[in-house]
N, C-alpha and C positions, 0 to 999 in steps of 0.2 A: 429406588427403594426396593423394587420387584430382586434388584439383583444383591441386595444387602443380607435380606432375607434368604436368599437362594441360599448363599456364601453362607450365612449364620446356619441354612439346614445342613448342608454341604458338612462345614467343622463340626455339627453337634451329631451327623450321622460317626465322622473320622472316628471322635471321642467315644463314642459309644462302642463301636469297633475294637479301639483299644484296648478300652477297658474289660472286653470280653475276651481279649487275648490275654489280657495281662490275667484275670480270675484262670481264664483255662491252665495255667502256671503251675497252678494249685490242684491237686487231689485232694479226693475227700480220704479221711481216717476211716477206712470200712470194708479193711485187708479181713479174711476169716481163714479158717481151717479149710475150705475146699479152692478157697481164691486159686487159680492156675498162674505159674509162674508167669506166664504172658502177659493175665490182667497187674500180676504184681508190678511188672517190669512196664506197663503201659502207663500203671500209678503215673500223673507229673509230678507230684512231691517224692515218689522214690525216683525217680530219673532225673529229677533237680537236683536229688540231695550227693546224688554220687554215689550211690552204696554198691557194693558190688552185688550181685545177685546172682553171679555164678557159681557152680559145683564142682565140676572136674575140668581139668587142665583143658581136657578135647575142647571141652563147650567154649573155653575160651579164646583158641590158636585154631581153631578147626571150622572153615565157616559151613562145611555140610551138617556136622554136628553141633551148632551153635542155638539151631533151633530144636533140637530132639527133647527138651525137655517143658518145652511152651505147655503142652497140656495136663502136665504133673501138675497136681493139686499140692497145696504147702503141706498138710498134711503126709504125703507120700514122699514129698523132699525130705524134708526136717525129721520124720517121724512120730510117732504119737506122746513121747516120754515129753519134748520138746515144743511140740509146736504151737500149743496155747500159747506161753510166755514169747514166743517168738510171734505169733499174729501180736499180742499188745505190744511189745517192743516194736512192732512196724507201724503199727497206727500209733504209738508213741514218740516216733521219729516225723511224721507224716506231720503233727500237730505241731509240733517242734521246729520245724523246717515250714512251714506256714507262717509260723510268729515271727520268721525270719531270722533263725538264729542258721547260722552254717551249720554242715553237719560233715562232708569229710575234709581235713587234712591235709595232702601231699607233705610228704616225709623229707624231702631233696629237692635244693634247688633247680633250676629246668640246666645249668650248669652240669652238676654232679650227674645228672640224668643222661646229660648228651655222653658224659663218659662214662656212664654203665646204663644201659638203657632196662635192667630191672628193675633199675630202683623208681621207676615210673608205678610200679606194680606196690609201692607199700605206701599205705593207707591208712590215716587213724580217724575212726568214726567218732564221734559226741552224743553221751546224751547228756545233757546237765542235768543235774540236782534242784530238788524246786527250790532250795535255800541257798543265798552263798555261801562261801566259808566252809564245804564239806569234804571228808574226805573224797579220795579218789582212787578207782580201781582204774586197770588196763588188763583186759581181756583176749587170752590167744588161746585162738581157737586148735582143735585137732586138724592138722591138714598136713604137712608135709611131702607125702611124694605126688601124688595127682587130686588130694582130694582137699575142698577151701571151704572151710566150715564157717565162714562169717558169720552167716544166719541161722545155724544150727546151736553153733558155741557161742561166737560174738553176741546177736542182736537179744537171743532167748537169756543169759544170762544179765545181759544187761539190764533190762526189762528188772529181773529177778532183782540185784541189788539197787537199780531206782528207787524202787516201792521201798526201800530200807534206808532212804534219803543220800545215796552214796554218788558222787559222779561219774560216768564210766567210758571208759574209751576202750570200744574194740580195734583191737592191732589185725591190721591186713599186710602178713607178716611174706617174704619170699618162701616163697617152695617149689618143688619138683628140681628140675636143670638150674632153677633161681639160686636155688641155696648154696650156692658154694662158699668156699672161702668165709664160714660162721654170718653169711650174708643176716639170717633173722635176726643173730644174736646185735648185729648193727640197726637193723631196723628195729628194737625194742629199747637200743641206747637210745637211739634216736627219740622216738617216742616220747620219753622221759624227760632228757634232755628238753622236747618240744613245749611240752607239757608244765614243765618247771619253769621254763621261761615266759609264757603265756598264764600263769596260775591267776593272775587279778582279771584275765578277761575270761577266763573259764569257772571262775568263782568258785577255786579249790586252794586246797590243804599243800603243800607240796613235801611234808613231812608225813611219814606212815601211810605210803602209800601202799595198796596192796596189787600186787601179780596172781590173777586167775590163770591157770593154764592148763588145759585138757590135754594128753597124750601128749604129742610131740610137742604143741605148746605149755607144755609142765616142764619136758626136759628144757627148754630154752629159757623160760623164768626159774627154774632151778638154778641153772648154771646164772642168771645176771643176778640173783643173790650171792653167789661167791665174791669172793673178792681176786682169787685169780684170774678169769675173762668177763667180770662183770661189772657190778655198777660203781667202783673205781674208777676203771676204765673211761665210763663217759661223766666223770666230775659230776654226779648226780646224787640225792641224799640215797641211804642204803633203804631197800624198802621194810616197809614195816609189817610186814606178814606175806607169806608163799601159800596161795589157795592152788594144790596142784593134786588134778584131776587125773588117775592113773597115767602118771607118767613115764615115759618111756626113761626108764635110766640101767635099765640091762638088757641087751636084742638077746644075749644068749637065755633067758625066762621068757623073752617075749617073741620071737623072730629065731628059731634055730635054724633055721632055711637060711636067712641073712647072716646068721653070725657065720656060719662055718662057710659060705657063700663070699662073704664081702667084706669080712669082719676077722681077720686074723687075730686083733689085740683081744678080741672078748673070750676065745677059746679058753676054755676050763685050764685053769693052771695049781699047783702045792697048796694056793689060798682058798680053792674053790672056783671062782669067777676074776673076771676083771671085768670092768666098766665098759660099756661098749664106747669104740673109738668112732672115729671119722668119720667111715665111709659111707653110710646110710643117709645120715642128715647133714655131714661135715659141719657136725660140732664138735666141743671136743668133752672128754669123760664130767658126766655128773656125780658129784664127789660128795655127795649127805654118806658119808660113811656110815654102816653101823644101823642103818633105818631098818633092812629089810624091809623094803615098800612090796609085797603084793598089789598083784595088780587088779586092777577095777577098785582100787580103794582112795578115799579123798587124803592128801596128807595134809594137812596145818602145820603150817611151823613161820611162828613167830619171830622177826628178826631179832627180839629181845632176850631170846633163849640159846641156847647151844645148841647145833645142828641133833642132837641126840635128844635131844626132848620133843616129841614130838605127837599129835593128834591125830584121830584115824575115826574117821566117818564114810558109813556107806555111800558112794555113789550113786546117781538115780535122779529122777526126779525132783523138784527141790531142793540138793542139792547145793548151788548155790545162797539159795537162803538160808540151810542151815551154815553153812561157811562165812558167810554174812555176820550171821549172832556171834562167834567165834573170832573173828575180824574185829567187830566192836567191844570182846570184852579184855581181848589182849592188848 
């Protein structure tokens, strides 16, 4: 009997054990503005969930600089325009990824990955919608040559059209040496493609979906609204509105160091301009003819309209929720 007992403390001590492993799994939702990326990155709901939480290229291929940014506050990451809606959108994943729902992706089979091993690098995060049946955005962030703005553009924007009932996936898109050969403009087919096939377990719309895109990610859902390298291309419906965030669609307005550096197609030509070419992002020309996009300006443009109709909201803060109203009424 002595030894039934023992055995019954013995299993009820294992179970208890476990069970304090299994809770520790879990973070609490209680990310703020001074959190240091450390504590973020210590979070186990954000290192459960898979989110990327690096910055620049170094921090991620460089293991001496991998920790240089441990005592950056989120505040001084992100910035102040931003980092509110990006603390809720991190304790909004936190709570999200607790109730057990997945939160990132992988874009490519572990197949396709043995023969390019970047496409290990593209990542599409979740946050659902508290209703099903909602629309759906996909969110790409500004990042392009060394800088990965997930939690800057991804998570904070996200955050931003949740609260406006929308479902939203931020794109963890290739950049820097990644981007070759229109590599992002693939990983946002992709995306889509994923997304549209997956629509009854993500409890979304797969019609009228909208592309948020910041800078470089503006020019990339610029161009996969066309129909020449875009969402033809991956047998996907066409999306229903372009939320793009000064996009990059001429280096010779925005980069004259790079056009005349890297950039021979964009040189001033009889027309004025040409469209910047390849060599910077290695995509190919964004073609809204006729916009005159300034930059630092929101563009809206409806896919139910002709590229020449188009809306122009200040960029900024909130931001995205004004793009959001805009979204819902086209």
């Amino acid at each position: 009997m002595k030894k039934f007992f023992a055995a019954v403390g013995t299993l009820c001590v294992a179970v208890c054990l476990a069970v304090s492993a299994f809770a520790a799994e879990y973070g609490e939702p209680n990310i703020t503005t001074q959190t240091t990326m450390k504590e973020l990155r210590e979070n186990p709901s954000i290192k459960g969930s898979g989110l990327y939480t690096y910055v620049y290229i170094w921090e991620r291929d460089c293991d001496l600089l991998r920790h240089s940014k441990d005592n950056d506050t989120m505040e001084q990451v992100i910035g102040t325009e931003s980092v509110n809606s990006c603390v809720a959108g991190m304790n909004y994943l936190i709570e999200t990824y607790n109730a057990g729902t997945q939160i990132t992706y992988k874009l490519f089979s572990p197949e396709e990955i043995a023969q390019d091993a970047s496409r290990d690098r593209a990542e599409l995060y979740y946050f659902p919608a508290e209703q099903p049946g909602a629309k759906y955005a996909v969110v790409l962030s500004g990042n392009a040559l060394f800088y990965s703005g997930e939690m800057r553009g991804g998570v904070s924007t996200a955050w931003e059209l949740h609260q406006q009932g929308y479902a939203v996936f931020a794109l963890r898109y290739r950049i820097g040496l990644d981007a070759t050969d229109n590599a992002p403009l693939e990983d946002l087919g992709r995306a889509i493609q994923f997304i549209t096939a997956n629509a009854q377990q993500f409890g979304v719309q797969t019609e009228d979906y909208a592309l948020v895109g910041y800078s470089s990610g503006g020019q990339i859902a610029g161009i996969f609204g066309g129909k020449e390298l875009g969402y033809p291309n991956y047998g996907v419906p066409k999306p229903g509105a372009l939320l793009l965030a000064y996009p990059i669609n001429n280096f010779w307005l925005a980069k004259p160091a790079y056009t005349a550096l890297l950039d021979e197609a964009a040189l001033p030509c009889s027309a004025g301009y040409r469209c910047a070419g390849t060599a910077v992002l290695r995509l190919q020309h964004f073609r809204l003819r006729g916009c005159g996009l300034p930059a630092h300006l929101l563009l809206v443009w409806s896919g139910r309209y002709p590229a020449d109709r188009v809306q122009l909201l200040a960029a900024g803060p909130g931001a995205a929720q004004g793009a959001g109203n805009l979204w819902r009424a086209l």
